[in-house]
N, C-alpha and C positions, 0 to 999 in steps of 0.2 A: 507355267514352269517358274518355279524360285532360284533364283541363282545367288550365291553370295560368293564372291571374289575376294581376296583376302592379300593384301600388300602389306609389308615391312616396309621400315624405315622411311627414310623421306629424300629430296634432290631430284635428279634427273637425267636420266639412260635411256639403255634402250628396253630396259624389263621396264620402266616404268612408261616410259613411251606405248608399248604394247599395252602394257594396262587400260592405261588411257582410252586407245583405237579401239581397243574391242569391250570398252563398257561402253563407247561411245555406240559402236554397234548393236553389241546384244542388247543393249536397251530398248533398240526399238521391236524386237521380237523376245522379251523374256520379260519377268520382272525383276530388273538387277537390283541387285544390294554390293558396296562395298563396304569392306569391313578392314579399318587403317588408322593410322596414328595421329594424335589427337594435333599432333604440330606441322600436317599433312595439309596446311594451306593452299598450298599451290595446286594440286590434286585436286581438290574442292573447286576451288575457284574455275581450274579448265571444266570442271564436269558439271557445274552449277548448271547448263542449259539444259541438261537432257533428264530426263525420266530414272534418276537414280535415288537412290534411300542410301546414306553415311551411315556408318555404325563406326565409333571411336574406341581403338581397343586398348592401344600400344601408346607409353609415353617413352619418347623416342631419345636413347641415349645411352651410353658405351655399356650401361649396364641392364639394357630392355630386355636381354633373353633370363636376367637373373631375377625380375621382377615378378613376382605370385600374381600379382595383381594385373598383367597381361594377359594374363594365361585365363584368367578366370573372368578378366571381360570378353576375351573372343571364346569360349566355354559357352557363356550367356547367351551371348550372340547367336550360336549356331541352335543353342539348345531350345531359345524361342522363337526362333525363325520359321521352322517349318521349311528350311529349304531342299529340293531335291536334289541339288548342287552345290559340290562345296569348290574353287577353284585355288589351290597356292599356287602363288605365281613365280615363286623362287623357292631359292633349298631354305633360307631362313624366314620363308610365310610356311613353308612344309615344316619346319621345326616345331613354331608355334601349332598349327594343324596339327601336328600327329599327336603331339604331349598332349592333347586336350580329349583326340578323338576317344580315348580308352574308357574315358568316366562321362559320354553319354551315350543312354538311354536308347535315343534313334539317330543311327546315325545318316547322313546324307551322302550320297556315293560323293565319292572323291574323287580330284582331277588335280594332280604335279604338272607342272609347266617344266621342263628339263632346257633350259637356253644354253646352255655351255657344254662342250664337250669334255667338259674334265671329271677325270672318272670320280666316282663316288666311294668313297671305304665302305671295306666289307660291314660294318654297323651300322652305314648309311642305309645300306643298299637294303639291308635286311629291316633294320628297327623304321626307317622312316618312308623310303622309298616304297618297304612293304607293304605299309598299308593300304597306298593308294589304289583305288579301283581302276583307273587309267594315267600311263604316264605319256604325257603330249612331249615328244622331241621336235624342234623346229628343224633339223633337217635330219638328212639318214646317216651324216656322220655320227650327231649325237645318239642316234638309235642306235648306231651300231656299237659305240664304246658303250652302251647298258646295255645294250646282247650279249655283250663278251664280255660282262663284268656278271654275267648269269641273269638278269631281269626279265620274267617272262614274256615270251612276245606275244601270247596272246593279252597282255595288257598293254602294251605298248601300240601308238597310233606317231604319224610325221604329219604335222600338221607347219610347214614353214610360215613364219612372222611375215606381216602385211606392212606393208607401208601407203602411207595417204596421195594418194594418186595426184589426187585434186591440190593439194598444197605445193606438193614435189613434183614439180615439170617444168619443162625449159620456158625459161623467161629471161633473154637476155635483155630485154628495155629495162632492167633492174641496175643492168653491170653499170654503167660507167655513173651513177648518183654515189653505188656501194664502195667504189671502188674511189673514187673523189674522195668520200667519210674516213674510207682507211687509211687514203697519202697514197695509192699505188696507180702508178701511171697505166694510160689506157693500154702500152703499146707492153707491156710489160708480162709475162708469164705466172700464172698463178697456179701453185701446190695449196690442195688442203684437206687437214685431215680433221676427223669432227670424231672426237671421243674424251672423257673426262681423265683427266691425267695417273694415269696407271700403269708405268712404263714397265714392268712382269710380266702385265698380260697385253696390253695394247702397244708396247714397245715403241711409245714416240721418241725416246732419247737418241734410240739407234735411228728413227727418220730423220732426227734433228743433226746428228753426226753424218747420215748420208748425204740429205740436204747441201751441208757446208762442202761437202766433196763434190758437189755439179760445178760448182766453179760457176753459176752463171750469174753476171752483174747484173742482169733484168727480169733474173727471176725472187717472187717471195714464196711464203711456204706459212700459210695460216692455220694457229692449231686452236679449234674450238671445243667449249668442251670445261668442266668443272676444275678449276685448279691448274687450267694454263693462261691463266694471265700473267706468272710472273716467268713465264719461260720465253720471252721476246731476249731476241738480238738483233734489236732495230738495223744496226748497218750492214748484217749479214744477210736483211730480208726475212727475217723470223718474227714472226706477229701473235702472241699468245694472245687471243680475245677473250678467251672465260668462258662463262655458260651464256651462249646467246639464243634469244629468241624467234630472229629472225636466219636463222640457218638455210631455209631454202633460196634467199637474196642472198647470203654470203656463198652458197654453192653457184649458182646463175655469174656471182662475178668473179669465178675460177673459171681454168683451163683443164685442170688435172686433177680426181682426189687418188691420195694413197691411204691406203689401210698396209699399217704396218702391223699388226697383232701375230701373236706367238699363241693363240687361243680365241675361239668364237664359235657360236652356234651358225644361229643364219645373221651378219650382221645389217641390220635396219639399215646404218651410215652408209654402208658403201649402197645398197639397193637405192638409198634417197636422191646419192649422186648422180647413178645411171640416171633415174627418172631424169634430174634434170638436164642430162645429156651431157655430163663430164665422161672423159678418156680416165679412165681407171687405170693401177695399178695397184694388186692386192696380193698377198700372201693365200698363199692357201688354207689358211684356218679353217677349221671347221668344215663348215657346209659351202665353203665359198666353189669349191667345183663343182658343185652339183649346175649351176648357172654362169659361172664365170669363164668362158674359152678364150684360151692366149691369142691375141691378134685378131679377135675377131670382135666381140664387144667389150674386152679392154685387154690388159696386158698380167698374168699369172707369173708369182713367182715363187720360190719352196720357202714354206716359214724360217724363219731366221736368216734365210739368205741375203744381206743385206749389199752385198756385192753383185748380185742379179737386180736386186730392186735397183742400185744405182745405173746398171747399165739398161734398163724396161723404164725408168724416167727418163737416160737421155733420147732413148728411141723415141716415147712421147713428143718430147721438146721437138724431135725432127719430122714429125709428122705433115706430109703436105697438107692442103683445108682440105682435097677430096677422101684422103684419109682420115684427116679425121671426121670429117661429117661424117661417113660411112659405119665405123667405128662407134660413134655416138647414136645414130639412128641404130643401131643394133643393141646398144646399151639399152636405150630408150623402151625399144621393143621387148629387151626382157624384165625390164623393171617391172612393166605392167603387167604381167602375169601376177604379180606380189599385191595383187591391192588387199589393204583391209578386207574389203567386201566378198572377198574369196576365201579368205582367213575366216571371220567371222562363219559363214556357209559352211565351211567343215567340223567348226565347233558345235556350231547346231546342230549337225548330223550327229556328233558326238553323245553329248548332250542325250538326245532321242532315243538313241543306241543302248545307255544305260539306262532309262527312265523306263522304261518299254514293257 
């Protein structure tokens, strides 16, 4: 089987995370091709160890969807490939994808990756959305706002996002070296929340303003993530680190993460946390109830409610160790259901399912 995978743009999330995980997978059972932008260093370089074939489409910049000449390197691409799979991993690699697919010849079944639950316009849902032979939702909320937006569900599959098991697990002989690098003392309470700075959708300002309202002198509040290094308020405890690469040691030398988001599919960050056995608190976005029980393996509260988040982190803070071990070992347990490797397994199935 051929598969070619198809990413926009360049940086680093959780679509591109997922990218990532499951070329690194299906590689070993398909013959992957990705197919991404030629300034798409970073990409390359993770993926250089495994069994993949690059194909350069996209030159990456504010005016790439206006460019002919994208369109008609990933056209090329698909049209000499011979692949039986074509994969978009976001609405703007399905943009690309669909303006191409009309003008060839053989086409290859198509596969939409649907990560967010925000609804799609009616021109969406019809002109781009329609083409595809199968739309992957990462959990059943996304499913269900394109059921109610009319998408048929005989094309629709819920296949939720994987996270690397192996990377992401508790390792506290990390905490107190990370924790020294940062300035933050051993005895001290750690918040953190790991997303790229997007406060519309991911709503750090409103965590940043509930944060300053704990009132607590020993706690900090670490936000990681693209575009938060200039949001530190060093004496408040507020610590923007940027995009780092070492995330599963800055989760190991936390106490707590929160996902504050006003929107999300299944989010990667918070599942990354559980694995390594942080006490969560998250908003309900998305698919986060489908896995997340208040009180049990971490703390739920209603999106935007920022006055419940304030008072489910001071319950955190008071947590006894038997609580929270408890608490964590339940997190821990449900993260692992999310490995890659179970992800990757349903895609296959997928895969088969149209090839057949």
């Amino acid at each position: 089987m051929r598969l070619l995978s198809v990413v926009d743009g360049i940086g680093w999330g959780g679509t591109k995370e997922q990218v990532f995980l499951l070329a690194r997978e299906l590689s070993n059972h398909v013959d992957f091709h990705l197919a991404l932008s030629f300034e798409y260093t970073q990409m390359v370089q993770k993926l250089s160890p495994y069994k993949i074939s690059f194909h350069f489409f996209e030159h990456h910049n504010k005016y790439n969807r206006l460019n002919p000449m994208n369109y008609y390197r990933l056209w090329k691409i698909i049209k000499d490939g011979s692949f039986n799979i074509v994969i978009a991993n976001s609405p703007h690699a399905l943009d690309f994808v669909s303006l191409v697919y009309p003008f060839l010849t053989k086409r290859p079944k198509l596969v939409a990756v649907k990560r967010s639950a925000r609804l799609p316009n009616p021109l969406s849902l019809r002109f781009k959305y329609g083409r595809v032979d199968r739309l992957v939702a990462v959990s059943e909320k996304v499913a269900e706002v394109m059921l109610n937006a009319g998408f048929p569900p005989e094309k629709l599959r819920v296949i939720p996002s994987g996270i690397d098991t192996d990377r992401f697990r508790k390792n506290r002989a990390v905490r107190t070296a990370k924790r020294q690098e940062l300035g933050i003392p051993l005895n001290s309470k750690v918040f953190i929340n790991v997303a790229n700075w997007n406060p519309p959708v991911k709503g750090q300002d409103k965590l940043i303003e509930t944060f300053l309202k704990l009132d607590c002198k020993d706690c900090f509040l670490l936000l990681v993530g693209l575009d938060t290094q200039d949001k530190s308020i060093p004496e408040k405890g507020v610590l923007g680190l940027g995009f780092r690469e070492d995330v599963e040691d800055l989760l190991n030398a936390s106490d707590f993460f929160v996902l504050s988001s006003f929107l999300e599919g299944l989010p990667n960050a918070l599942l990354q946390a559980m694995a390594c056995g942080l006490v969560v608190i998250s908003t309900l976005a998305g698919g986060v109830g489908s896995f997340l029980v208040d009180g049990v393996n971490g703390f739920t509260v209603p999106v935007g409610n920022f006055q419940a988040m304030l008072e489910k982190m001071k319950i955190a803070l008071h947590l006894s160790e038997e609580d929270y071990n408890n608490i964590s070992e339940k997190a821990i347990q449900t993260a692992q259901k999310f490995s890659i490797q179970s992800t990757a397994k349903k895609y296959l199935e997928l895969f088969e399912e149209l090839i057949k």
